[in-house]
VEXKE-731804 format. One record per residue (C-alpha): residue number from 1; residue in three letters; chain; x, y, z. Coordinates in Angstrom, 2 decimals. Layout:
BEGIN
{node NUM, "ALA", "A", {X, Y, Z}}
...
! end
This chain:
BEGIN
{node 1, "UNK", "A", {0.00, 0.00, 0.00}}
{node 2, "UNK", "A", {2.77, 2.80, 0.65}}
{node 3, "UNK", "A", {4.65, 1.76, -2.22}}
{node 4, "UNK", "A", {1.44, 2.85, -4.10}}
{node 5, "UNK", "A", {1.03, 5.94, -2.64}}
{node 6, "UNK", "A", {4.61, 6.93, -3.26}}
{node 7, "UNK", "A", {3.46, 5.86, -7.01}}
{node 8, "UNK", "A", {0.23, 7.79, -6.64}}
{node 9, "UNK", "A", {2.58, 10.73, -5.21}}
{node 10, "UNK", "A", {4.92, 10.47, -7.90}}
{node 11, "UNK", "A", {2.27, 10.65, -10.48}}
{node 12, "UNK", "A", {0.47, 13.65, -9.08}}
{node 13, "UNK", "A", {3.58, 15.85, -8.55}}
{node 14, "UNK", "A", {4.62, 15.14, -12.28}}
{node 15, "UNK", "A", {0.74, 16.06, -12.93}}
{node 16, "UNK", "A", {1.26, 19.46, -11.17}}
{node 17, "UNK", "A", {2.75, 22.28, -12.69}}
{node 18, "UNK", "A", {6.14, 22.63, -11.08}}
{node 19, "UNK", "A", {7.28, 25.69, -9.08}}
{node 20, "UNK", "A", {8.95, 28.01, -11.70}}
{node 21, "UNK", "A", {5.28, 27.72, -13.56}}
{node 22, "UNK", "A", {3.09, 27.86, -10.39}}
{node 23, "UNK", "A", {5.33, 31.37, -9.86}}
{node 24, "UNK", "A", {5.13, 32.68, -12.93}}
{node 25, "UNK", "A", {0.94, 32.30, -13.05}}
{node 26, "UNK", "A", {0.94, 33.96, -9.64}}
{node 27, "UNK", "A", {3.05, 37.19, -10.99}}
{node 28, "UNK", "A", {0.53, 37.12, -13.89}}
{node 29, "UNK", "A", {-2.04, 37.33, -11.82}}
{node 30, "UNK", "A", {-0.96, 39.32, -9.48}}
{node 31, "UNK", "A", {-0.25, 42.09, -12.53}}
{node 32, "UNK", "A", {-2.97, 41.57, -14.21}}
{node 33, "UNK", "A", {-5.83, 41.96, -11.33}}
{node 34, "UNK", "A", {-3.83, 45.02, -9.94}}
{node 35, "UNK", "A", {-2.88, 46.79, -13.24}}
{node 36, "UNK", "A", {-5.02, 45.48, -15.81}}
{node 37, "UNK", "A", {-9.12, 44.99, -14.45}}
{node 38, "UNK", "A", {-10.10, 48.04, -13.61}}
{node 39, "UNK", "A", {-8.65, 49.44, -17.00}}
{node 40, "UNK", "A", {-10.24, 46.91, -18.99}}
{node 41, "UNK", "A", {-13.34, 49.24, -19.93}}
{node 42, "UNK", "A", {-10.88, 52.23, -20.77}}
{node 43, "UNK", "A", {-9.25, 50.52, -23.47}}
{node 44, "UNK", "A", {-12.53, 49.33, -24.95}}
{node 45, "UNK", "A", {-13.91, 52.75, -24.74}}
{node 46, "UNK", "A", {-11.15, 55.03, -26.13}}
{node 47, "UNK", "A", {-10.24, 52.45, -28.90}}
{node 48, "UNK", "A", {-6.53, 52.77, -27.81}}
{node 49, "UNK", "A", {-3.42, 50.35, -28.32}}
{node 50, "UNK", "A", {-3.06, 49.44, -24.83}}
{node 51, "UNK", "A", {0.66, 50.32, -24.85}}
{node 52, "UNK", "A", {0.72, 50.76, -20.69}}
{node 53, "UNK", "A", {-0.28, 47.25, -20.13}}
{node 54, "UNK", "A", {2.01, 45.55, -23.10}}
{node 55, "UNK", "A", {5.22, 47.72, -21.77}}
{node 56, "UNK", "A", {3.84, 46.12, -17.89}}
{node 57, "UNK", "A", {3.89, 42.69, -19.41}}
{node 58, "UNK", "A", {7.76, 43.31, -20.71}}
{node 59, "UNK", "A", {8.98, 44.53, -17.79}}
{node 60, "UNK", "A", {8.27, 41.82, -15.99}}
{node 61, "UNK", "A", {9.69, 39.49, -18.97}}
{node 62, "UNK", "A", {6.36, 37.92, -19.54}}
{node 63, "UNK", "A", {5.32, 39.39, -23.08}}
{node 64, "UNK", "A", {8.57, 37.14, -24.28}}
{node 65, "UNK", "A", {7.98, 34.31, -22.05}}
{node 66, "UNK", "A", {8.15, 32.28, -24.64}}
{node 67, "UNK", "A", {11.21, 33.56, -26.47}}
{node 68, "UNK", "A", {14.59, 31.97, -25.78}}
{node 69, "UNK", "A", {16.84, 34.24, -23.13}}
{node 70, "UNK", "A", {19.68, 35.23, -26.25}}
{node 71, "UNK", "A", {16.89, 37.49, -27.62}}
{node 72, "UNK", "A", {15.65, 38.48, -24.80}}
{node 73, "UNK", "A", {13.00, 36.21, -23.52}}
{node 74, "UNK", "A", {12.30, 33.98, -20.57}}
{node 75, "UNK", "A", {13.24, 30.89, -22.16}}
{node 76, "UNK", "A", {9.71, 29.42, -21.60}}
{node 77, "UNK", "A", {7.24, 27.29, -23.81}}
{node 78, "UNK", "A", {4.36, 27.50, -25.02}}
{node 79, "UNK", "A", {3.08, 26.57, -21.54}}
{node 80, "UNK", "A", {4.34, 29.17, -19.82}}
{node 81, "UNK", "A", {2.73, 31.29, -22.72}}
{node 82, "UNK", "A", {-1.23, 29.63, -22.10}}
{node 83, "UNK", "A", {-0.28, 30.33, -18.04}}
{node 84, "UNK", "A", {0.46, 34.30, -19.04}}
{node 85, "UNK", "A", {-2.23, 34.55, -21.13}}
{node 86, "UNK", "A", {-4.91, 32.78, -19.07}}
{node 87, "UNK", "A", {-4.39, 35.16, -16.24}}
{node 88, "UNK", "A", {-4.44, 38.46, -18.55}}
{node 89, "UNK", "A", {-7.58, 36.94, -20.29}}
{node 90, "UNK", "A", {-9.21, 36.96, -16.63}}
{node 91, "UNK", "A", {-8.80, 40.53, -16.27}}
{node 92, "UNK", "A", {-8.84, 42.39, -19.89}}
{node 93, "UNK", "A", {-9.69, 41.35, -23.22}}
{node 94, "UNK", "A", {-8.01, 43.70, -24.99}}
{node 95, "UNK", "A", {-4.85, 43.07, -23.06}}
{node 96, "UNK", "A", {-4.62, 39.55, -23.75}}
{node 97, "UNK", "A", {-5.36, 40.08, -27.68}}
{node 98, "UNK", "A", {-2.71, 43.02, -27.55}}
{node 99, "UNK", "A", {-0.26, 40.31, -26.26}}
{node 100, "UNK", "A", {-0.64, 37.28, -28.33}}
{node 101, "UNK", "A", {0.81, 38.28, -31.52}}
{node 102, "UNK", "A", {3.99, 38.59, -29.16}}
{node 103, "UNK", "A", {3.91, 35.57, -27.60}}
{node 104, "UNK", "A", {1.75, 33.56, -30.26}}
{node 105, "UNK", "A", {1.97, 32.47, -33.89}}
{node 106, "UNK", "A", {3.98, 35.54, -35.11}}
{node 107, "UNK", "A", {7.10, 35.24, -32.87}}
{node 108, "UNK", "A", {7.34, 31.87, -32.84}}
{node 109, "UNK", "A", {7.75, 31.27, -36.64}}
{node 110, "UNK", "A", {10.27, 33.63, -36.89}}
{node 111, "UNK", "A", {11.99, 31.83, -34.00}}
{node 112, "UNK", "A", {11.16, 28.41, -35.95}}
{node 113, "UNK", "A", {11.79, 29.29, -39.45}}
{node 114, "UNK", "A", {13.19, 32.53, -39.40}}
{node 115, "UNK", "A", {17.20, 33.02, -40.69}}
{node 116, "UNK", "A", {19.39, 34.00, -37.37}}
{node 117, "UNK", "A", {19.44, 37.59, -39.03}}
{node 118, "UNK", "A", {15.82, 37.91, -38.67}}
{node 119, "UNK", "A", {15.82, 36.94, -35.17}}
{node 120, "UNK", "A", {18.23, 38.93, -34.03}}
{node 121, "UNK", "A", {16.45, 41.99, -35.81}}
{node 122, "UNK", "A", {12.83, 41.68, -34.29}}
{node 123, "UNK", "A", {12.80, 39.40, -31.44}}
{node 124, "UNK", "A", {14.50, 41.23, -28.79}}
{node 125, "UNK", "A", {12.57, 44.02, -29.65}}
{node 126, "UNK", "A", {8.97, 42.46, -29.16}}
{node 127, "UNK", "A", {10.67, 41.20, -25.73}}
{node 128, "UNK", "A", {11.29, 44.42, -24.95}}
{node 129, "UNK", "A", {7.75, 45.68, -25.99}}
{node 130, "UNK", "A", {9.02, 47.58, -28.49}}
{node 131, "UNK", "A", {7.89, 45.81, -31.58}}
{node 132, "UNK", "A", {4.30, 44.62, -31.97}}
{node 133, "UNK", "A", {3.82, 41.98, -35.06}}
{node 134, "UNK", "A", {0.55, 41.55, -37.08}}
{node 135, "UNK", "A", {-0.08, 38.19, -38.59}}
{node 136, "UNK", "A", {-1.65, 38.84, -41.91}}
{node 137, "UNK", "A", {-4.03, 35.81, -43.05}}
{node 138, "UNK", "A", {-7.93, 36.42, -43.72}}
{node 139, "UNK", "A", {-8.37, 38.49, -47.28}}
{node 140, "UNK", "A", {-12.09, 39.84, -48.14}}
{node 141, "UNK", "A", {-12.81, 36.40, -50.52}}
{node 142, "UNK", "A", {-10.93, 34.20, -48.32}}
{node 143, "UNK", "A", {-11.43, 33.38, -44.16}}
{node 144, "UNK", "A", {-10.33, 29.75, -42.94}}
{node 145, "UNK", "A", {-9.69, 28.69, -47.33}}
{node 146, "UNK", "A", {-6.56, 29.10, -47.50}}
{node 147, "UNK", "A", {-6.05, 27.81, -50.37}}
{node 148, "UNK", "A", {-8.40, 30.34, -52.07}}
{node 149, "UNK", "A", {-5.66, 32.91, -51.14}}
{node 150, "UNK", "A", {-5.21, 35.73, -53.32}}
{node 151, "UNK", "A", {-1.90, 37.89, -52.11}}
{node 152, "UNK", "A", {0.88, 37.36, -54.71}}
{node 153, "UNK", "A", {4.73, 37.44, -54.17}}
{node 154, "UNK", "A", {6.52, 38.12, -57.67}}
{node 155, "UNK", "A", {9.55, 38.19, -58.03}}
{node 156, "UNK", "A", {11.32, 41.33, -59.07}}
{node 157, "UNK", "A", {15.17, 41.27, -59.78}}
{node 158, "UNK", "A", {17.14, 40.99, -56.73}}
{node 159, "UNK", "A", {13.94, 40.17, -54.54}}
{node 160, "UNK", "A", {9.73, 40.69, -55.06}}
{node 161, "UNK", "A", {7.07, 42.14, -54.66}}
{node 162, "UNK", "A", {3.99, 42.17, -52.61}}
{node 163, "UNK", "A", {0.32, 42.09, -54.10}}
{node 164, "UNK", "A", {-2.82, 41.41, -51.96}}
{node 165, "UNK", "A", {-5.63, 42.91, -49.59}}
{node 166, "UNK", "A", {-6.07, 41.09, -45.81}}
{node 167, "UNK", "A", {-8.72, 42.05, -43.88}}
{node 168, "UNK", "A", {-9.60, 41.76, -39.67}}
{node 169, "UNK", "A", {-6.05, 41.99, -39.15}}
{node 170, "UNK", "A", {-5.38, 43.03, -35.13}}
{node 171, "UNK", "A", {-2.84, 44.93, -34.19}}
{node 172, "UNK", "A", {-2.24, 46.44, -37.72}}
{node 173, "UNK", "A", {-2.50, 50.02, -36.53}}
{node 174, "UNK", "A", {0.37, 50.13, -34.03}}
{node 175, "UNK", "A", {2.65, 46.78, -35.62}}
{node 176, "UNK", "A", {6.36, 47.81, -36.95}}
{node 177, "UNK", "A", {6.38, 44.29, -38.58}}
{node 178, "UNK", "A", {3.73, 42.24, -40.80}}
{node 179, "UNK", "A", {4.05, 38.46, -41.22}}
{node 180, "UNK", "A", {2.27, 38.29, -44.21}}
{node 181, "UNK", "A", {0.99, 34.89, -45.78}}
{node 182, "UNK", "A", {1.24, 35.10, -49.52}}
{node 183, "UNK", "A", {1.13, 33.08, -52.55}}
{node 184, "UNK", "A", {4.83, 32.39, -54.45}}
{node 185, "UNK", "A", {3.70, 33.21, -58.23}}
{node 186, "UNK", "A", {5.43, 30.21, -60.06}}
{node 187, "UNK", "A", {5.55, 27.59, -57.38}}
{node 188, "UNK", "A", {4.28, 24.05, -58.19}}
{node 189, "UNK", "A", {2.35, 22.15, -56.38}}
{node 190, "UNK", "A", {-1.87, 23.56, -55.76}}
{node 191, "UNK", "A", {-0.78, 25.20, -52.32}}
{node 192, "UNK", "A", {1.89, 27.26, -53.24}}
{node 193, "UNK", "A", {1.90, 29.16, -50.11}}
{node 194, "UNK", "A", {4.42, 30.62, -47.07}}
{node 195, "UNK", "A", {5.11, 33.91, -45.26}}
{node 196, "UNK", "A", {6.83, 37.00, -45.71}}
{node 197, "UNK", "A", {8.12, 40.07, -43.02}}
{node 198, "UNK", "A", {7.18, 43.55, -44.07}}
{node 199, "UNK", "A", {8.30, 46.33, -42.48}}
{node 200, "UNK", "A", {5.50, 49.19, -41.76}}
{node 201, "UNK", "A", {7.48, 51.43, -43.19}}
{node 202, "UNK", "A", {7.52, 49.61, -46.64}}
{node 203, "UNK", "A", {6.31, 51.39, -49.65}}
{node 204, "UNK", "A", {3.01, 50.73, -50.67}}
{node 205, "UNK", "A", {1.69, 49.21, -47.71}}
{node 206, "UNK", "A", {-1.04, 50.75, -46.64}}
{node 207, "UNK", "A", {-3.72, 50.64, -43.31}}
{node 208, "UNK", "A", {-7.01, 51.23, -44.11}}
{node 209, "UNK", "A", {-10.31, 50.85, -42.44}}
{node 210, "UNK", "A", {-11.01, 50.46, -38.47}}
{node 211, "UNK", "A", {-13.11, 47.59, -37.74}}
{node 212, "UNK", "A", {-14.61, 48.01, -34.01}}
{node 213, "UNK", "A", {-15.74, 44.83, -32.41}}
{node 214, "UNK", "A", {-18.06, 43.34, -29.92}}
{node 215, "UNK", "A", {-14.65, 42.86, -27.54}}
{node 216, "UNK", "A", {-13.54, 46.83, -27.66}}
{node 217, "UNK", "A", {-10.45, 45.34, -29.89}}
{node 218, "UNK", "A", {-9.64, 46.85, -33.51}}
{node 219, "UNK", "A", {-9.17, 45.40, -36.65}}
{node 220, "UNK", "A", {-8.09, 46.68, -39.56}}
{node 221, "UNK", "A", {-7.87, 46.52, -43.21}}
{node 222, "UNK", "A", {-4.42, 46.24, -45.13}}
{node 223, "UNK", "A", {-3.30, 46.13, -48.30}}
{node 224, "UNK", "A", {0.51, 45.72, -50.47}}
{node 225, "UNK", "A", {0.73, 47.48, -53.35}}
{node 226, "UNK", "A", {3.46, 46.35, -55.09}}
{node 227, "UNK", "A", {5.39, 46.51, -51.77}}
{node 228, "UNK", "A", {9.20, 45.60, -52.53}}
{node 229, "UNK", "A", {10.33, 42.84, -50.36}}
{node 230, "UNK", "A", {13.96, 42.03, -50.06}}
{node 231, "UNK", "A", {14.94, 38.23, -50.94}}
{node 232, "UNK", "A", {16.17, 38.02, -47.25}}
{node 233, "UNK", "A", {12.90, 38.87, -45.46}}
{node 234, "UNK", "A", {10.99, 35.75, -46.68}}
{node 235, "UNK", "A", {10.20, 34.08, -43.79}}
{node 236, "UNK", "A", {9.56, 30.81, -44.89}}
{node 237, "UNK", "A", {8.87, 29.15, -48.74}}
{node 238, "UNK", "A", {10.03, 25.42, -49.16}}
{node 239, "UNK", "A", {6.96, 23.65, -47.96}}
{node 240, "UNK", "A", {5.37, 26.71, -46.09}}
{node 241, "UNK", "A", {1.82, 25.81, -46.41}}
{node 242, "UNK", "A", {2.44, 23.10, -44.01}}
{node 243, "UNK", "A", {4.87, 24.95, -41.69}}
{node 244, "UNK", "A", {2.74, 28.09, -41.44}}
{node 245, "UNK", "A", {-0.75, 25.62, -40.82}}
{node 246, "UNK", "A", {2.07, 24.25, -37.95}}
{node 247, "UNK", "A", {2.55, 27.76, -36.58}}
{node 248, "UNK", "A", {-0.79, 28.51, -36.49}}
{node 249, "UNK", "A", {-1.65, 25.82, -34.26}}
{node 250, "UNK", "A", {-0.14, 27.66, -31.57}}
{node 251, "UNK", "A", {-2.52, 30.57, -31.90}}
{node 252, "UNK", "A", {-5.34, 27.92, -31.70}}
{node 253, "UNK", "A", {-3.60, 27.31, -28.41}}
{node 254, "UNK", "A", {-3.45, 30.39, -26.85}}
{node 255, "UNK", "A", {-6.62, 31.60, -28.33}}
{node 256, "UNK", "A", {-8.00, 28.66, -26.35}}
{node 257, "UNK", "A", {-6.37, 29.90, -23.02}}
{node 258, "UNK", "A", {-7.89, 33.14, -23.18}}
{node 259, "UNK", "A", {-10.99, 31.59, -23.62}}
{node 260, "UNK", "A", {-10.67, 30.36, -20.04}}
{node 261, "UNK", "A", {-9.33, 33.19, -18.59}}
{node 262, "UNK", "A", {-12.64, 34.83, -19.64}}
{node 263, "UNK", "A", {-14.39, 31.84, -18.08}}
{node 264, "UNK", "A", {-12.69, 31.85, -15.44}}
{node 265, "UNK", "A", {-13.59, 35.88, -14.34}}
{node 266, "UNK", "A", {-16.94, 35.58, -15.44}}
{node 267, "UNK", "A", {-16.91, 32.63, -12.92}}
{node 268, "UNK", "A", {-14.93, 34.34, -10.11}}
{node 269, "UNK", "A", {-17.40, 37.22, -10.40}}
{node 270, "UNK", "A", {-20.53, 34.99, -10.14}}
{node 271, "UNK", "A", {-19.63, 33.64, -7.14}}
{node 272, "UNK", "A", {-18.50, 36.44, -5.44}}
{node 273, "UNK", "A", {-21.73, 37.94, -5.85}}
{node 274, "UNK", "A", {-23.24, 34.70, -5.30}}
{node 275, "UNK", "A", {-21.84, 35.23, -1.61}}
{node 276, "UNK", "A", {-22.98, 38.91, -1.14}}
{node 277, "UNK", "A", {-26.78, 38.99, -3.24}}
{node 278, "UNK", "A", {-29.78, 38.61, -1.11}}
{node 279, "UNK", "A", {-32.74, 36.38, -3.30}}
{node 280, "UNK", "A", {-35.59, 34.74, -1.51}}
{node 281, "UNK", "A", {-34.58, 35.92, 2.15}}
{node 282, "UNK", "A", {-30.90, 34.42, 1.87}}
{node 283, "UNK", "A", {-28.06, 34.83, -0.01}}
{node 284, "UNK", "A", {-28.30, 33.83, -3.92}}
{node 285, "UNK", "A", {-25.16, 31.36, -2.94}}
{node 286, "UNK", "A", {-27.59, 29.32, -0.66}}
{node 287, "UNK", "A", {-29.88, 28.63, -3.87}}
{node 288, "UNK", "A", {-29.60, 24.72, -4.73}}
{node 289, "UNK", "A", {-30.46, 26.03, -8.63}}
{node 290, "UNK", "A", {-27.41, 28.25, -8.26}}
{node 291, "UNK", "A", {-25.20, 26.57, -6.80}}
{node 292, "UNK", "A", {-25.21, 23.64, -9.46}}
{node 293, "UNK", "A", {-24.88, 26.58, -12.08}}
{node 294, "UNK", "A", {-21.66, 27.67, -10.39}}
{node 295, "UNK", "A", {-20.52, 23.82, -9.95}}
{node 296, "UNK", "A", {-21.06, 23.02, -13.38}}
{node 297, "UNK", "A", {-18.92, 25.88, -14.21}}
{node 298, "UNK", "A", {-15.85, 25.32, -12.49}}
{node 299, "UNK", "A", {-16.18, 21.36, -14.09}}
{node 300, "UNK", "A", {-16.06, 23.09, -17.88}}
{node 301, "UNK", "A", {-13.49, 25.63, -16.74}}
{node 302, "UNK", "A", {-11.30, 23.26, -15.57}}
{node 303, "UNK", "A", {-11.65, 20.71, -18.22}}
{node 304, "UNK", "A", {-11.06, 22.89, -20.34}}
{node 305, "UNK", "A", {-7.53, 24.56, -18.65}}
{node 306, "UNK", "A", {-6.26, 20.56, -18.81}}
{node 307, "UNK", "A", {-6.62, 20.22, -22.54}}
{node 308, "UNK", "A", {-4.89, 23.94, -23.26}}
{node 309, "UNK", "A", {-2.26, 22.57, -20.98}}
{node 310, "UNK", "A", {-1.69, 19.16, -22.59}}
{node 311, "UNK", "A", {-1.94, 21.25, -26.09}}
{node 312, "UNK", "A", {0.81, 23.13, -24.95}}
{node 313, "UNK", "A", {3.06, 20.90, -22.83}}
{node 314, "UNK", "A", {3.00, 18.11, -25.73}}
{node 315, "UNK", "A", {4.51, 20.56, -27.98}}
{node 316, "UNK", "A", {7.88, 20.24, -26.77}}
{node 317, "UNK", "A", {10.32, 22.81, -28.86}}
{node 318, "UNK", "A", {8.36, 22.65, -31.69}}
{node 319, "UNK", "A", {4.41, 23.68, -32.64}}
{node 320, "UNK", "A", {1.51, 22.27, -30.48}}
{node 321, "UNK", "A", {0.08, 19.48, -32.82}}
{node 322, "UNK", "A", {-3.35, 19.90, -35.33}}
{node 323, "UNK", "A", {-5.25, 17.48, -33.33}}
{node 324, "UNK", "A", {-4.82, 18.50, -29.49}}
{node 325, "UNK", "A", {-4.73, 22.37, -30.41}}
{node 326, "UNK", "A", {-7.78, 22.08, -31.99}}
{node 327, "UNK", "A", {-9.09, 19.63, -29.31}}
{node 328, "UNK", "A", {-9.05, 22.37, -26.91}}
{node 329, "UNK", "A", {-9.74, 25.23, -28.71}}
{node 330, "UNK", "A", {-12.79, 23.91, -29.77}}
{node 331, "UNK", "A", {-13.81, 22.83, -26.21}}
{node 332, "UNK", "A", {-12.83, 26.15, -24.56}}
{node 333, "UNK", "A", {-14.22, 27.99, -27.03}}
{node 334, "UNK", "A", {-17.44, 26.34, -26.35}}
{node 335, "UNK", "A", {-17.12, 26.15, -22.94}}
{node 336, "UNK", "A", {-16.67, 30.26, -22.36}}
{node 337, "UNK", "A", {-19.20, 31.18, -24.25}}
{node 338, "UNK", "A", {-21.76, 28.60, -21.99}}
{node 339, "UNK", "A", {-20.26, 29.46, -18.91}}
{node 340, "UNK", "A", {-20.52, 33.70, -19.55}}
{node 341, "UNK", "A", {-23.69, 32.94, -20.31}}
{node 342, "UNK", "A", {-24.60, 31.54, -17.15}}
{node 343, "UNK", "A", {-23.39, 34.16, -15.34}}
{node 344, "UNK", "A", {-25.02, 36.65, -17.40}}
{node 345, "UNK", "A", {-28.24, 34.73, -16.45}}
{node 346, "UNK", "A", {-27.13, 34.17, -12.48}}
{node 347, "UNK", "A", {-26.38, 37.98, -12.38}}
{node 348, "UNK", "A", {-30.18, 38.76, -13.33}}
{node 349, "UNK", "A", {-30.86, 41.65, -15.01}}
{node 350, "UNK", "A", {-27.80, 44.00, -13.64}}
{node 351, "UNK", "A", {-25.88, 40.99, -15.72}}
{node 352, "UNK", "A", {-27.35, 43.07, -18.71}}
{node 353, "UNK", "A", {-25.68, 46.51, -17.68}}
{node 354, "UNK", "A", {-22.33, 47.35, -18.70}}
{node 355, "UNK", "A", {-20.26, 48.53, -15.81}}
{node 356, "UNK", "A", {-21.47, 44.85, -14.41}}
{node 357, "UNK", "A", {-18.72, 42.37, -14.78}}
{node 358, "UNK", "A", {-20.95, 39.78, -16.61}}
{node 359, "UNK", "A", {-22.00, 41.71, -19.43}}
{node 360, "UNK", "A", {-18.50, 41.93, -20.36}}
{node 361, "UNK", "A", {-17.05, 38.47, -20.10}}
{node 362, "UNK", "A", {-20.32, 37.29, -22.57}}
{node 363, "UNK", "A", {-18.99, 39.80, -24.60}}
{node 364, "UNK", "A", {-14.99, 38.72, -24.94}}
{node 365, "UNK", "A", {-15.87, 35.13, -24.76}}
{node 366, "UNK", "A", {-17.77, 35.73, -28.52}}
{node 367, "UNK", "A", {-14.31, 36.46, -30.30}}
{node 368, "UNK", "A", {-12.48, 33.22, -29.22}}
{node 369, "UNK", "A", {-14.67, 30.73, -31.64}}
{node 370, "UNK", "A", {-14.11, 33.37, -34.85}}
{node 371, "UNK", "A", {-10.13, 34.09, -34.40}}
{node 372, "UNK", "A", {-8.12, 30.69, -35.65}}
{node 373, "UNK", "A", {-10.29, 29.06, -37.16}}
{node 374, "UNK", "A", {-14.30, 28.37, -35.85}}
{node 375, "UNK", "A", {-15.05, 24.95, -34.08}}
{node 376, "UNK", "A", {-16.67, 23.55, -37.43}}
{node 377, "UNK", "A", {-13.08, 24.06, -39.30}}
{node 378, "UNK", "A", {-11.92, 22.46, -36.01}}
{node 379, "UNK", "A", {-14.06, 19.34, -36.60}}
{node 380, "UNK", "A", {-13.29, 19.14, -40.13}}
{node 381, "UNK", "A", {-9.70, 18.55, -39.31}}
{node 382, "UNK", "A", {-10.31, 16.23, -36.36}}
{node 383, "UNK", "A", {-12.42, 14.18, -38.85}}
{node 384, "UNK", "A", {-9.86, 14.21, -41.12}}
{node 385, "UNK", "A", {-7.19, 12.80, -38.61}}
{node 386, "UNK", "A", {-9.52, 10.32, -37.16}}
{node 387, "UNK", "A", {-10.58, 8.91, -40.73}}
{node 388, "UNK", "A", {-7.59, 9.30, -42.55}}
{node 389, "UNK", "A", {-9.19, 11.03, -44.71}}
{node 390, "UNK", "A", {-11.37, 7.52, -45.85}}
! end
């Protein structure tokens, strides 16, 4: 029997996350609830960048978390990322968007692909929240197809140039770099497809219309007008469709830990006001009805948080894979939006007013099921694994 325990012990400490992880969610938290919450509306309101919060996030070396220590990062993974991000997802929306470029999809192919040049060029500046990176994908004709893709690299002597129109692009208004996924005019094969850098300062690339959204966040229009591109700032080429679809899992990842970050404040809100609200002649938290809301809840929530973290943790040094990224994305997704609902309905109607926690949690949980790819393109591809494809 004790040599089981020790087992059972063993098992459960290897479970756990271990104490440089468990640290580093506490100082997210901790920054997040006392620099971040009560500025979440502002941001939302005025349409700003939220520049204070990002340069916050760097100075505590979590915005490159995820980067290796030579360019200035923490030398996490993408764990360490989903922990940061979770946390700032409890607190503000716009925060947690602002930051995942920088942690996410964009950094981590140049890190992955990208020639030591590049690296050294743009990654210790987006450590040092200096740099924010756009991640050009979704055109007018073209959303989760990427294969109907219509933005054109040419060549053009020495190097090429850039032709194309993406749309719903975050961050475009403040990024200094654009990873841009583009066509390569004369490749074989039916996906001919990879990535680019461009500079902001690049001729003919242009930022055009301000999308606001349900989540306060901004998107933008952009298009590349025959924007040159030096040979050297291709990012990746030689089988890019693939790599880049690799990348992008990550996103899927994080986009999935933000989604229970907003579950989880939506949830720590209900129940704090579960504790304080009178209903009935005793306090809403003494409700049977309620308190199986709140239960149910914290079951989604936290089966959720386990599938982000395997996602994550399984990836090793390289890209969280298709299947478990979109596993969890999928479910959190899902979950958030159930579980914000709830509280909406648990908060009554001052869940309905907008200086109410609940309203706004309903709110930023709508965005995670749009950005990377909706839960139907999810099942698609899970089908596709699972069948092989027939």
């Amino acid at each position: 029997m004790q040599s089981t325990s020790k087992a059972a012990g063993a098992r459960e400490a290897q479970f756990a996350l271990d104490e440089v992880q468990s640290d580093l969610r506490a100082l997210a938290r901790e920054i997040s609830e006392r620099e971040f919450r009560d500025r979440a509306l502002g941001w939302e309101r005025t349409g700003e960048f939220p520049w204070r919060n990002i340069k916050i996030l760097a100075e505590h070396g979590l915005l490159g978390v995820a980067l290796p220590e030579e360019y200035g990062g923490g030398g996490g993974t993408w764990l360490h990322a989903a922990l940061v991000l979770e946390e700032v997802g409890r607190c503000c929306y716009t925060t947690a968007m602002a930051a995942l470029g920088e942690v996410g999809v964009q950094t981590q192919a140049i890190l992955k692909y990208g020639t030591e040049e590049q690296r050294r060029a743009y990654l210790p500046a987006v450590s040092a929240g200096e740099l924010i990176c756009a991640v050009c994908i979704t055109e007018p004709d073209s959303g989760g197809d990427l294969a109907a893709m219509g933005t054109i690299l040419t060549r053009s002597g020495d190097g090429f140039v850039l032709n194309g129109h993406k749309t719903l692009i975050s961050r475009a208004d403040v990024a200094g770099l654009f990873v841009v996924y583009t066509r390569f005019a004369g490749d074989g094969g039916d996906r001919p497809i990879g990535a680019v850098l461009v500079e902001r300062d690049t001729p003919g690339l242009t930022v055009t219309e301000r999308f606001d959204t349900l989540g306060g966040e901004g998107l933008y229009g952009v298009v590349f007008d025959d924007c040159p591109v030096p040979a050297g700032n291709v990012l990746v080429r030689e089988d890019g469709f693939r790599k880049m679809l690799s990348a992008f899992n990550g996103q899927r990842c994080l986009n999935a830990a933000i989604s229970v970050g907003i579950a989880q404040g939506a949830q720590d809100a209900a129940v704090a006001y579960a504790k304080e609200r009178v209903a009935g002649g005793k306090l809403l938290g003494a409700h049977q009805g309620i308190r199986w809301i709140l239960a149910d809840n914290a079951i989604q929530i936290e089966a959720a948080r386990l599938l982000v973290h395997r996602a994550a943790a399984e990836a090793g040094a390289g890209f969280p894979s298709r299947y478990h990224s979109s596993i969890a994305k999928t479910f959190a997704n899902e979950m958030a939006l159930k579980v914000t609902d709830n509280v909406v309905q648990l908060f009554g109607g001052h869940g309905w007013i907008k200086d109410v926690p609940a309203e706004r949690y309903l709110r930023w949980a709508r965005y995670g099921p749009l950005g990377g790819g909706t839960p139907h393109i999810q099942r698609n591809g899970l089908a596709r694994h699972l069948l092989g494809d027939l």
